[in-house]
C-alpha positions in Angstrom: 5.9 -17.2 12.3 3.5 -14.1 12.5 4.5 -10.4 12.8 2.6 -10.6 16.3 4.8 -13.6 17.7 7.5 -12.1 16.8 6.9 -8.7 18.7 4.8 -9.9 21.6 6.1 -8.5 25.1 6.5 -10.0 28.3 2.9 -10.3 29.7 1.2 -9.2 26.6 -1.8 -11.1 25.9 -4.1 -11.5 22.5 -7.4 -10.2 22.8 -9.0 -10.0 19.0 -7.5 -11.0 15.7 -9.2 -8.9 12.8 -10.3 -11.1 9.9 -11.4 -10.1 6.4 -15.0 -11.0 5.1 -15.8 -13.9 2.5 -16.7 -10.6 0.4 -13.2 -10.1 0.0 -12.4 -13.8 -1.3 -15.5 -13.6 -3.5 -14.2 -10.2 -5.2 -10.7 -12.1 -5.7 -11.9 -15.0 -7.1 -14.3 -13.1 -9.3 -11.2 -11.4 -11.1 -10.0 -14.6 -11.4 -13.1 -16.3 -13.4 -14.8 -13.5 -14.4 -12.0 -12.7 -17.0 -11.3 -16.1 -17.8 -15.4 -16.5 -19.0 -15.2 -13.2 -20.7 -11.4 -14.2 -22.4 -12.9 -17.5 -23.5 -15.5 -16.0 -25.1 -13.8 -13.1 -26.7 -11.5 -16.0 -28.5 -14.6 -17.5 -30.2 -16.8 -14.8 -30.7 -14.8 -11.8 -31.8 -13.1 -13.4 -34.9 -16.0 -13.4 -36.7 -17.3 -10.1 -35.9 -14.0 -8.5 -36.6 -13.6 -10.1 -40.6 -17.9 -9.5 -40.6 -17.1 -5.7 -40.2 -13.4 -5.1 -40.4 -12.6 -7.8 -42.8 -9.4 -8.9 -40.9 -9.4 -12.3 -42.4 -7.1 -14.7 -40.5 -5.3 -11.8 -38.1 -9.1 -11.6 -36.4 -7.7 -14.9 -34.6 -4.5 -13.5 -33.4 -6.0 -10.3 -32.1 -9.0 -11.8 -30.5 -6.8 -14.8 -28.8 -4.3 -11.8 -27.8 -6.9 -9.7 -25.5 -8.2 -13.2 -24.7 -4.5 -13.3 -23.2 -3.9 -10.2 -22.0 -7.4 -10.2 -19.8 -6.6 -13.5 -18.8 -3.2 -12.6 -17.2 -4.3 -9.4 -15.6 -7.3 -10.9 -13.9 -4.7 -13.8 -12.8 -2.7 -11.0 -11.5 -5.4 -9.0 -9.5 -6.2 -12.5 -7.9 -2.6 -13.3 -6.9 -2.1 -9.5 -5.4 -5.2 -9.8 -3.4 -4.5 -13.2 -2.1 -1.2 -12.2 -1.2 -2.7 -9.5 0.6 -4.9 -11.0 2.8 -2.4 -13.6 3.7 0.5 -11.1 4.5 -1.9 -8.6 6.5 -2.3 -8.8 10.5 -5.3 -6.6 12.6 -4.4 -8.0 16.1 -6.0 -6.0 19.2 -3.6 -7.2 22.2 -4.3 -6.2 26.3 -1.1 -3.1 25.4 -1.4 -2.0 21.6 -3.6 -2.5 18.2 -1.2 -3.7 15.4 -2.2 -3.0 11.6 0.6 -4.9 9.8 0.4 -5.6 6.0 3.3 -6.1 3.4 5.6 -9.0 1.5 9.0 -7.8 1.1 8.3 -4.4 2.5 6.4 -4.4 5.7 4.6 -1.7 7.0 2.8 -1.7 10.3 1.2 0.7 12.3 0.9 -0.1 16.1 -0.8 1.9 18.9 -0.8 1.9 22.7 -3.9 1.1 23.6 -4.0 3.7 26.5 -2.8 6.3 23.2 -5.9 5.7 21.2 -8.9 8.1 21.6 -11.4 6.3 19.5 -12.5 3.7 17.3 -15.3 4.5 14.5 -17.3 1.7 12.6 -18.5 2.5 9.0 -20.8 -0.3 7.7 -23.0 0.1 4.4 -26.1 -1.2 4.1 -24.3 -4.4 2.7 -22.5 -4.7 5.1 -24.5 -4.2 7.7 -26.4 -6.7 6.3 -23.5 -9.1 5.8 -21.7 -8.3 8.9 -18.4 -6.1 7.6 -17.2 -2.9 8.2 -14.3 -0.5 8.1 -13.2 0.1 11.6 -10.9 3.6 11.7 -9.0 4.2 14.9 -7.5 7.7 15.9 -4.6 7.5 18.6 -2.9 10.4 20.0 0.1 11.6 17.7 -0.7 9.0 15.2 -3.5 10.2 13.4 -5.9 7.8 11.8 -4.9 4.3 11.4 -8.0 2.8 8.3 -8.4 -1.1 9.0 -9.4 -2.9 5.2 -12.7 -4.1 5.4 -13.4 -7.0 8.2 -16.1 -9.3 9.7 -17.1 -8.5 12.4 -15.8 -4.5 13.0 -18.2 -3.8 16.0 -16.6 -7.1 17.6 -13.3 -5.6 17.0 -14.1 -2.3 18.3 -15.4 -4.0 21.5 -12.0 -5.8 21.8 -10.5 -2.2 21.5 -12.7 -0.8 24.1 -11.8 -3.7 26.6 -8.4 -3.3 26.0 -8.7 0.3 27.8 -10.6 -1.2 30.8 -8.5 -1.3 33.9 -8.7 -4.3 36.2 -11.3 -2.8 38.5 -13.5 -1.9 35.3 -13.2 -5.3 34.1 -14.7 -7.1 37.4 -17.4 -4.6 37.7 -18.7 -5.1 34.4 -18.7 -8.8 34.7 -20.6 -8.5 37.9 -23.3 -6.2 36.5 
């Protein structure tokens, strides 16, 4: 069960869920690989160097193997933590608040009336422009600024923001113009 069904109010309705970009499972799995390929390789090509100029002998092994270790495991764990991330992290725009929920064990979440927040800025790259993601910051009254991670679609989300705040009325007259 999500953070969102278990606080959704009487009458409250979805209206955008926030997603992250493929970026972000590229940039996970690249910590994943990238220091497996660079581990594998320090194994079989750093004993030699090290006895060539160091003259370690049969330790070379042991030392090279060990970072080969050591890089594995932290690029294992840099994968895991991002993972984990995305899977425990909500950006839900509902027809009453914004929720920006993200934790495991300890949760934090920062939720919004929607009639509270004053705007909602994009900031794209030229990447991400490009590639359609963005950082989407919203500033409520008495809350400050709440700084969304990086998702697909941020003018989309924005927009779902924006109709949020539309009355009824405003509603059916944009859908008539």
């Amino acid at each position: 069960m999500t953070y969102l069904d278990e606080t959704l109010f009487a009458g409250e309705e979805l209206v955008h869920v926030g997603r992250f970009h493929w970026t972000y499972d590229f940039r996970a799995f690249s910590w994943l690989i990238l220091p497996l390929i660079v581990g594998v390789a320090l194994a079989f090509y750093l004993p030699p160097l090290m006895n060539q100029y160091v003259g370690l002998g049969e330790q070379a092994k042991y030392v090279a193997g060990g970072l080969a270790v050591v890089m594995i495991l932290y690029g294992f764990l840099k994968f895991l933590v991002m993972i984990l991330m995305k899977k425990n992290t909500e950006m839900v725009v509902t027809n009453r608040r914004l929720i920006f929920k993200r934790g495991i064990v300890a949760r934090r979440t920062d939720e919004v009336n929607i009639d509270r927040i004053e705007g909602c800025n994009v900031y794209q790259s030229f990447w991400g422009r490009l590639l359609g993601y963005g950082v989407v910051v919203v500033r409520g009254t008495g809350i400050g600024e709440i700084v969304l991670p990086t998702m697909e679609e941020p003018l989309q989300f924005r927009r779902a923001v924006d109709h949020a705040q539309m009355s009824e009325e405003e509603i059916e007259q944009a859908s008539k113009a």
